[in-house]
N, C-alpha and C positions, 0 to 999 in steps of 0.2 A: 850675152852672145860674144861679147867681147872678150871676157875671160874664158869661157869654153875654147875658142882659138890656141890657148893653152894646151902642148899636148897632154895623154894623158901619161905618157912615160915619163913627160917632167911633175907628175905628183903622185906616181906609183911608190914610191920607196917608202915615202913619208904614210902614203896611204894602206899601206901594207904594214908598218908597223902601229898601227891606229887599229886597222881590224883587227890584228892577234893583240893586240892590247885589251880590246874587248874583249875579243873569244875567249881568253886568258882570265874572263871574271866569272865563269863556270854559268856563263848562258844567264846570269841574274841583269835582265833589264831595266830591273825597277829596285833598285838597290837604297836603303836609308842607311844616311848620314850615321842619323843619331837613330839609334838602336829603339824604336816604338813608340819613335815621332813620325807620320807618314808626312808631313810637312819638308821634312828633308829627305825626299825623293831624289834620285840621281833618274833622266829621263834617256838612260842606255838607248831605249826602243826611236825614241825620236831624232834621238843624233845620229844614230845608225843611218835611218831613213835618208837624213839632210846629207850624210858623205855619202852615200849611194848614189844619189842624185848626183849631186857634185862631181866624181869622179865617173858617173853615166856619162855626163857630155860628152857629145866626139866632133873635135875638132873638124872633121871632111863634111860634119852637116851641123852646127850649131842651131839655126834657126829651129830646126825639129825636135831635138833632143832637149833645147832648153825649155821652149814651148811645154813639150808633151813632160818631161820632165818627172821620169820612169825610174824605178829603181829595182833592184831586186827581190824576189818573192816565191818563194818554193810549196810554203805554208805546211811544212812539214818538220822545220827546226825553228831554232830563234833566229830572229833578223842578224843579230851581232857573227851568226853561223854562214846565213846569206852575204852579207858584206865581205868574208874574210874569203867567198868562194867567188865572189865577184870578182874581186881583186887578185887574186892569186891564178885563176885561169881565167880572167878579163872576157868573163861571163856580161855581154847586154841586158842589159835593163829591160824586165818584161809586165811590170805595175805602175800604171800610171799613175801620177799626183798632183794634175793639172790644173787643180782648183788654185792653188796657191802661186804665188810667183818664187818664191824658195827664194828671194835676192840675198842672201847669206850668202851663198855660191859666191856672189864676185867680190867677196873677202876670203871667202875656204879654198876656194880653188888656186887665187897665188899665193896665199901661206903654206898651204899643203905643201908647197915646193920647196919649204924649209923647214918645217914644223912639223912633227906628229900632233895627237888630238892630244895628250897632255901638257904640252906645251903651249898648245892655242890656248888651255881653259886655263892656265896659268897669266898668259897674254893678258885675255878677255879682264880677268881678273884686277892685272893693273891697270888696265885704261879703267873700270870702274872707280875705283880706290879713287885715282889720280882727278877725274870728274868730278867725285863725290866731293873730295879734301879742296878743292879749284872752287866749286862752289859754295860750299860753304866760308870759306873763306875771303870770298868776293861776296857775301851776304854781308858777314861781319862789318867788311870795312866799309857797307853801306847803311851798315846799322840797322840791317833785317837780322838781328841775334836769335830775336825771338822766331820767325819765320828758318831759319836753317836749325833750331832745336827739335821745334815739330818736326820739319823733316826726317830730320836724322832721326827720332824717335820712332816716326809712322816706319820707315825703311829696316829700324829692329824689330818693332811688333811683325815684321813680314819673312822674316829671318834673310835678311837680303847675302851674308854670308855663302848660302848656299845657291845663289843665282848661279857665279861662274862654276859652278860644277857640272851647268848642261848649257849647248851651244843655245838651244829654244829657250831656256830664260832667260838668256842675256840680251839678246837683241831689243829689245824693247826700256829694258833699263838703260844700257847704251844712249838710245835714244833720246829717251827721259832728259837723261841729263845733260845729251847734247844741246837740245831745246829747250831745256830749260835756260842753261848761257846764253842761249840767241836771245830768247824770252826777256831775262835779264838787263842785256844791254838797251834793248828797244826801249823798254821801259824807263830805265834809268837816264837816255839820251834824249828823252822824249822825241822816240819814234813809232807813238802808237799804230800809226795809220799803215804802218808793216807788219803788224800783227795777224791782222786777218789774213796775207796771203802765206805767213808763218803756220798757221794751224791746217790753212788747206795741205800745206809742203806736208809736214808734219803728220794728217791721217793718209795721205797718199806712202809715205814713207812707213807709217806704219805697216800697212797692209803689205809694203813689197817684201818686208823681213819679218814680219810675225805670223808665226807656226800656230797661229788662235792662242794666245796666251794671254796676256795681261796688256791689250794694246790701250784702253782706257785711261793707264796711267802717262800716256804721252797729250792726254786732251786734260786730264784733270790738273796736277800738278801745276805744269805753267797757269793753266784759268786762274787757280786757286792761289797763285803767286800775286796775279796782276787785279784781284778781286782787293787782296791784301795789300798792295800797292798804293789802291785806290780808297781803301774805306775810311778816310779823311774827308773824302771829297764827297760822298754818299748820303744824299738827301732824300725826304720824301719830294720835294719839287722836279728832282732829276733822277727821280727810280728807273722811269721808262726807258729814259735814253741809255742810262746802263747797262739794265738788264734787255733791250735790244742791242747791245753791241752785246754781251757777255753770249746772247743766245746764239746769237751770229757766227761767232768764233765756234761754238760745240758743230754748227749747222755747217760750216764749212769745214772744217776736222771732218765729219760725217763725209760732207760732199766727196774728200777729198779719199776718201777709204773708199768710199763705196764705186765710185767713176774707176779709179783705179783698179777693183778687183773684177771689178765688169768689162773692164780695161781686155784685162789680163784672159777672160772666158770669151768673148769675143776676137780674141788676135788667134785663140784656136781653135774657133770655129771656123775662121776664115782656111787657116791650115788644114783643120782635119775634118773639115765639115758640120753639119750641124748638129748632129750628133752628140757632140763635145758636149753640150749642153742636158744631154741625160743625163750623162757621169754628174755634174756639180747639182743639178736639181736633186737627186736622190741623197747625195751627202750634206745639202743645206736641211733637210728635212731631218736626215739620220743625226745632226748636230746641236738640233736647235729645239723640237719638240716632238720627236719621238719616244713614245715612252711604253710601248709594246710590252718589253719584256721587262718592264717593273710593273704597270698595270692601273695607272692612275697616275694621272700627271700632277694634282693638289701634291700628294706623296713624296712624288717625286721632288718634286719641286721644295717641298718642305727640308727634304733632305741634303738635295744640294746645296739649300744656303748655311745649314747647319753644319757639312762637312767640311764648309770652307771655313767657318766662324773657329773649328774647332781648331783650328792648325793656326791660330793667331797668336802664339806667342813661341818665343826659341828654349824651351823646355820642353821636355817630353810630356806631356802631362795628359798623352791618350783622350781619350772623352772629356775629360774636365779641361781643357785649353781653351774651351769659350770663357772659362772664367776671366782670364784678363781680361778679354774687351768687355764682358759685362761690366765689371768693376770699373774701367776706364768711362762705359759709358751711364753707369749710375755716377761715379765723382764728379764727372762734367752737366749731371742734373742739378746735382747736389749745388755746388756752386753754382751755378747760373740761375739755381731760385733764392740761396738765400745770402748770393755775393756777387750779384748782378751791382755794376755801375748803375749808378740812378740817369745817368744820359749816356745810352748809347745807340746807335743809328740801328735802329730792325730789320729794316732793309737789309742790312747787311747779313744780319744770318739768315734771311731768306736765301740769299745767295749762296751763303757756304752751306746749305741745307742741300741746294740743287745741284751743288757737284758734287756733293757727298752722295749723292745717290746715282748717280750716272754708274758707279761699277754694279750699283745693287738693277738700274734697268738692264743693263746688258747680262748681267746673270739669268734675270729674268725671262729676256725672249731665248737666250741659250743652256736653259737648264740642264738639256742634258747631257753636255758639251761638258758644264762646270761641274755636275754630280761627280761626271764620269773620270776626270781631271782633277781636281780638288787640292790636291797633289803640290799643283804649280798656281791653280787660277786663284786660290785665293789672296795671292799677293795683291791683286786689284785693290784689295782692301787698304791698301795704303792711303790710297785717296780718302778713301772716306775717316778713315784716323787721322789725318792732317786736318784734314776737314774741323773735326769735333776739338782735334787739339788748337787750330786758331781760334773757332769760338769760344773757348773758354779764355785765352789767353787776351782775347778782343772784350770779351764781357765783364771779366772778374774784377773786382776791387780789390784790389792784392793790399792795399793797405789796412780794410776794413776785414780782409781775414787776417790778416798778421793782430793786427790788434786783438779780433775773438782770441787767438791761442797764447795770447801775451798773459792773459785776464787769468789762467791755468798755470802760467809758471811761476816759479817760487819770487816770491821779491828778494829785492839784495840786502 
């Protein structure tokens, strides 16, 4: 509300050269990257949506406009055609989007004021970079080498390059590795007992800037960091007490998403009456497990985790792109049955077992969210590839395979 106060003449300039910029890509909203990789999707349609919005607020009534949080909608051309007419004859907003808090706004709304939309995704771009390079090399000099290699690995198999190409997948990466540095220091300063209200922060902040996208990775990552942190300390005497703090942390992350987005459907029922609450029940339904017009939800459901599997690696490789992660996740059998450490804590991968699946449950209750998205959502999957990549790195006897492949090379 605060940034709506903003008028909208001090972001029409910027915002007018952002929609003929669009209009300017011959109406393709869904434009790839890399030429029959649908993995590198360019999400036109969605960033249209979020400057519509954005530029909807009107300063003489903020409370309503941001609330209701409307954009333009003719349904007769492409959105990128609606945004350039919104803007050029400063056409209101007549499509509500009131499920979501759209908090993106009170970053688009004062850079508009200096910025067009390629500029911003150039921006976005270096605060990632800048985070990523900052954290990893605050791993390093705490001797998590191995913990910022997985990383950096899980973040290629997801082709993170193409995040800052759309405003909706970057926010949540942002985030990531915002929280991950807080994560980090708490840890390393031994200040666990700020944790828990870090994850509540954390899914509540999720929810205010995520377009439904990949928000899991701001609950997995850090877990799977301070899992890792700890699996020294990790006994069968003190399982419980662990994995009740570890569940704690996911249960307030939870809390702290869901208070928030109920938050946010509530402040506009009070506005608009109760009503409000048609509009999001019909779209929680049409998001989550509706599945009408495919015709079986086993089907469906089979399909969506398979369309996400198949976009996990940064080659084009169409249908065959499940192979890397098959291959990744036969190598990590392979080793862990016949290059397992003879003492290592089980416990432990119980636990990187249980955040590695946290993006595969939230696929699950929103299959047809992720079928229909696939696009963007299977980046989740980074979690669960760190995941498999610390257990291996936690399990393997690295010296008892270096010696198998010694026993094959030539003597001197």
């Amino acid at each position: 509300m605060v940034t709506a106060i903003i008028p909208r003449s001090a972001i029409r300039e910027k915002s007018l050269e952002s929609a003929r910029d669009f209009a300017a890509e011959n109406d393709i909203e869904f434009r790839q990257i890399r030429k029959g990789f649908d993995g590198s999707r360019m999400d036109r349609y969605a960033d249209t949506v979020s400057l519509m919005i954005t530029y909807g607020f009107d300063e003489k009534d903020p409370v309503n406009t941001v609330l209701w949080g409307a954009f333009t909608e003719t349904g007769d051309q492409a959105t990128v055609r609606d945004y350039l007419e919104q803007v050029e004859n400063d056409i209101e907003p007549n499509f509500e989007y009131l499920r979501y808090w759209h908090g993106s706004s009170i970053y688009l709304r004062p850079m508009l004021m200096f910025f067009n939309i390629r500029q911003i995704y150039v921006i976005n771009a270096g605060i990632i970079i800048i985070l990523w390079i900052l954290l990893v090399s605050r791993l390093i000099r705490h001797h998590e080498i191995a913990f910022a290699i997985c990383l950096s690995m899980a973040l290629v198999m997801v082709s993170i390059w193409i995040v800052p190409y759309a405003l909706e997948y970057t926010w949540m990466f942002i985030l990531m590795f915002a929280v991950m540095h807080i994560c980090a220091s708490l840890v390393w300063r031994k200040k666990q007992k700020y944790l828990s209200m870090m994850f509540m922060i954390t899914g509540a902040a999720a929810c205010y800037f995520d377009f439904l996208t990949v928000e899991t990775i701001t609950i997995g990552v850090p877990l799977l960091f301070i899992i890792w942190s700890e699996r020294k300390n990790i006994t069968k005497k003190n399982f419980k007490e662990y994995a009740k703090r570890y569940i704690g942390y996911a249960f307030l992350w939870l809390i702290g998403l869901v208070v928030m987005w109920v938050g946010k459907w509530m402040l506009c029922s009070i506005a608009f009456g109760p009503n409000t609450w048609n509009f999001v029940g019909w779209h929680i339904g049409q998001r989550s497990v509706q599945d009408d017009w495919y015709g079986s939800s086993a089907v469906l459901i089979y399909n969506a985790f398979a369309r996400n599997l198949y976009q996990l690696f940064p080659i084009a490789l169409e249908f065959y792109c499940f192979i890397p992660f098959a291959l990744l996740v036969v190598s990590a059998a392979i080793l862990l049955i016949w290059f397992r450490k003879k003492r290592t804590e089980k416990k432990v991968y119980l636990f990187l077992v249980g955040v590695a699946l946290i993006p595969v449950v939230r696929m699950l209750a929103m299959h047809n969210h992720v079928y229909l998205h696939h696009f963007f959502t299977y980046r989740a999957y980074a979690v669960s590839i760190l995941a498999i990549l610390l257990m291996v790195v936690y399990a393997v006897d690295w010296k008892k395979l270096r010696n198998f492949f010694r026993q094959y090379l030539p003597s001197k």
